[in-house]
N, C-alpha and C positions, 0 to 999 in steps of 0.2 A: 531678270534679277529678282525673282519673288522668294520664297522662302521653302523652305525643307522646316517642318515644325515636327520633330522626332522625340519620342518620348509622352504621346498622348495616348490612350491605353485605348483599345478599340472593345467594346461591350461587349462582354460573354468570351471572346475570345483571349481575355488580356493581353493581347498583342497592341501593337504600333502604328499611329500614320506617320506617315513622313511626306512632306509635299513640298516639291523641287524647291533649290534654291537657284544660284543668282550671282550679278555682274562686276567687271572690274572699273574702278573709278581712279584716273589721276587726275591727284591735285597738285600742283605745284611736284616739287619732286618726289610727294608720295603714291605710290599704286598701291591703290584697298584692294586685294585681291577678293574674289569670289568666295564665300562663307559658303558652309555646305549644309547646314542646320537654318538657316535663316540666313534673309536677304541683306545685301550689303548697302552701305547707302548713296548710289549714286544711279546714273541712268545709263544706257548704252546700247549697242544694236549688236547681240549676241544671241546664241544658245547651248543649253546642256543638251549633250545627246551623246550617251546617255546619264542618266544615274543610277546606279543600283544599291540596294538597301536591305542589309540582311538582317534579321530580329529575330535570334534563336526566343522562345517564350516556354512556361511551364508543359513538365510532361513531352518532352519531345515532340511540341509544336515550333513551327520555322515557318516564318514570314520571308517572303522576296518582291521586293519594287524592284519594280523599274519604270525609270522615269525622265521626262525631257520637259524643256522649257523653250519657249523663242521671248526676245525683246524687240519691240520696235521700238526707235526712238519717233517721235513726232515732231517736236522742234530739241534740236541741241540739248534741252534741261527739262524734255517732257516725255513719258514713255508709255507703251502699252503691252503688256507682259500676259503670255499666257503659259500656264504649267495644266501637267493631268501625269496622270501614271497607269502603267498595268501590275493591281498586287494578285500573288499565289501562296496560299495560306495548305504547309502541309501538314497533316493530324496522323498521328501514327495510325496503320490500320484503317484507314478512311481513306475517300475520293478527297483529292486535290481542291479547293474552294477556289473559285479565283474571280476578278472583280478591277474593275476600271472606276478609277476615283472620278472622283467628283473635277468638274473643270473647273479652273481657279483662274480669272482674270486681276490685273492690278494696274491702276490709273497711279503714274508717280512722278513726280515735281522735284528734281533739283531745286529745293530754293536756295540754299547757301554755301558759296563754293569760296574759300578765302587760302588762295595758294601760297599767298606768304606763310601764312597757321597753319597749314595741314587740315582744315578744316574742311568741313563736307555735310552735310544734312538734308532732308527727302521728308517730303509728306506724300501720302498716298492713303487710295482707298482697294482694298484690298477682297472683290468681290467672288464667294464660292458657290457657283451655280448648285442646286440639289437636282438626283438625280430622278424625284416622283415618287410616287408613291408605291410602285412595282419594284423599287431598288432592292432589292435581300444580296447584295453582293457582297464581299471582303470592301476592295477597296471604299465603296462611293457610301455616303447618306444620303436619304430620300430627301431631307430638307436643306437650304442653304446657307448662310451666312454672308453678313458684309461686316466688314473689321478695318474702321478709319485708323492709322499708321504712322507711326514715325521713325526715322531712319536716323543715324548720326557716324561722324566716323573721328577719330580725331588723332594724327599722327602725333608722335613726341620729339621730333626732327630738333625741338627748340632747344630739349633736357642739356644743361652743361655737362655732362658728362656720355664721352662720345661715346662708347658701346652698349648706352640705354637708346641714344638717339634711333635705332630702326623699331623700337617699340613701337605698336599701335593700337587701339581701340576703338570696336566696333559694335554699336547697339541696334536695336531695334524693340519698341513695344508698342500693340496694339490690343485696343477690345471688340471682340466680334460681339455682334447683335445678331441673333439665329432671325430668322424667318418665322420659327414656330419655337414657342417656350418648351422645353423638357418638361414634361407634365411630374406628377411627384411620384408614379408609378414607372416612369421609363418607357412607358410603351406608346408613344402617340409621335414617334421619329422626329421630335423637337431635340435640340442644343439648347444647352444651357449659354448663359451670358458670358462670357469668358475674359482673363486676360492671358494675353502670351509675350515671352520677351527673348532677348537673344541677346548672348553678352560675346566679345572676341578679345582673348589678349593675341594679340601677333606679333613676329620676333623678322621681319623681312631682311635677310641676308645680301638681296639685290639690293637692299637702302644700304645697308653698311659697305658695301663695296664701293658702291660711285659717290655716296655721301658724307662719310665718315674715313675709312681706309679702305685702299687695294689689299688684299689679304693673299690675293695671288691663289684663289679656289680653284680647286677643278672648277669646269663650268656650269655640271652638274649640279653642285653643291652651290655653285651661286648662284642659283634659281630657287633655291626654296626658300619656303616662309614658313616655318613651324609655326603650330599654334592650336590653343584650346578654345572650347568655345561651350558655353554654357547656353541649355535652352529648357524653358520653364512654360507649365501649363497650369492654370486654377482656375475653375468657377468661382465666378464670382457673385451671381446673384442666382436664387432660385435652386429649386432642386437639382442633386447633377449625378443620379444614378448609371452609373457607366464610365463616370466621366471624371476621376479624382484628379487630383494636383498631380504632376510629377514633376520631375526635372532630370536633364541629361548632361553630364559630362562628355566633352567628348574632344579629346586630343590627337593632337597628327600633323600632316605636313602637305603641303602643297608646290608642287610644280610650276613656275610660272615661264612657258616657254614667249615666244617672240607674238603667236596667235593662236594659244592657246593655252589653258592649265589641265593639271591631272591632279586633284586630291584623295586624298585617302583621312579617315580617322575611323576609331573608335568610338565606340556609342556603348559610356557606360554608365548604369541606370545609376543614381543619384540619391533612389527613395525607394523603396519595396515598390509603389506604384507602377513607377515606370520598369519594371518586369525585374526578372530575375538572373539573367545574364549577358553577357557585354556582346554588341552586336556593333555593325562593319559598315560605313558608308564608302564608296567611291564615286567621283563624279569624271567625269572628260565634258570641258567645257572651249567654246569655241567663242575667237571674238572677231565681228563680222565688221568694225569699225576699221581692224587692219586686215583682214583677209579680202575685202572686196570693198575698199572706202571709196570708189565711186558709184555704187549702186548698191548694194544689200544695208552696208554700211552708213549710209548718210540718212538724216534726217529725214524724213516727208519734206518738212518745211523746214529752209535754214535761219 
């Protein structure tokens, strides 16, 4: 369940990181579906495998992730999440770049689950190993980051008026603290201090159907959850050469089968920063709570 943060420009190359996102959460009769841009907020025993990430950038440069996640849960409302990806950075007329991101761990706490509300919220600390001081790759940076987390979800099941009621919203914002200050010349492979956030309207068609009315769907079509999802990056203290503000739009629809989803959206850039043309996420995400709930799927500790 960690996060896909898409629309961070990578230095010198004005390109994209994007690093995996993350899980589905029921509360009461709402299901958060898995966000593909940033993490959702509850905990669970799943994985992405895969996701891919396409970022056409200036001059006929094209980025491609690919990327996967696993969750453990540890007790019921505790989890421990690991994502990484492999990016390939193509330059017209050049050799291929290509680079293995940095590994991203994340410690995350259910604290607040109120299934009569629709309600849902997660704290977490959100740790990204660096890769050393040898790193020159696409994907990874030499230094690391930790970025303490908060998670929220909040269905609108309550709204008096039934075909608002499958509405839903999902945040997330954290500040990362680098390892090493970005110095004011850029070159000494420090991060700047950062915020990042993640915002979801969702439209879930499976709540309207068993909650509100039978509409009598193909079955198909009562599986998805359209939905947009807004994700933003700023420095916020300290020099941040490489490193501007962006934000990303990013609209589409998701699949939620019985154990498993398939999302698809667009990634389209928000700010001249976050690049110059609208690029593609897909995820296949798997959940290991129903495909194997007596072993993959259960807790460490119940």
């Amino acid at each position: 369940m960690n996060r896909t943060r898409c629309g961070a420009a990578l230095a010198c190359a004005s390109l994209f990181a994007c690093h995996p996102a993350v899980a589905h959460v029921v509360v009461g009769a709402r299901v958060f579906p898995v966000t593909l841009t940033f993490d959702d907020p509850g905990v669970g025993d799943e994985a992405t495998l895969p996701q891919f990430v396409y970022q056409p950038g200036p001059g006929g440069q094209n980025e491609y992730q690919f990327q996967w996640e696993y969750d453990k849960t540890i007790t019921p409302t505790t989890a421990i999440i690991y994502n990484q990806g492999w990016d390939i950075l193509h330059q017209p007329g050049m050799k291929n770049l290509t680079g293995l991101e940095n590994a991203v761990v994340t410690g995350k706490w259910q604290s607040i689950t109120i299934p009569s509300s629709e309600t849902v919220a997660s704290i977490g600390v959100i740790r990204e190993f660096g890769g050393g001081a040898a790193t020159v790759n696409i994907g990874g940076d030499a230094t690391g980051a930790t970025a303490p987390t908060i998670y929220v979800g909040q269905g609108l099941g309550s709204l008096p008026i039934g075909l608002a009621r499958p509405f839903a919203i999902t945040g997330e914002l954290s500040y990362s603290i680098p390892d090493v200050r970005l110095n004011s010349a850029g070159n000494n492979n420090g991060q700047p201090f950062s915020l990042a956030a993640g915002l979801s309207l969702q439209y879930s068609i499976p709540y309207l159907q068993s909650q509100v009315k039978h509409f009598a769907l193909p079955d198909f079509v009562g599986r998805l959850i359209p939905l947009v999802e807004l994700d933003w990056f700023t420095p916020v203290a300290g020099p941040a050469p490489g490193n501007p503000e962006t934000f990303t739009i990013a609209p589409g629809v998701i699949y939620m089968g019985d154990t498993y989803q398939v999302g698809l959206e667009a990634l389209i850039p928000g700010n001249s920063a976050a690049g110059p043309h609208v690029g593609v996420i897909v995820q296949v995400h798997f959940f290991f709570d129903d495909l194997f709930p007596n072993t993959l799927g259960r807790p460490l500790f119940q």
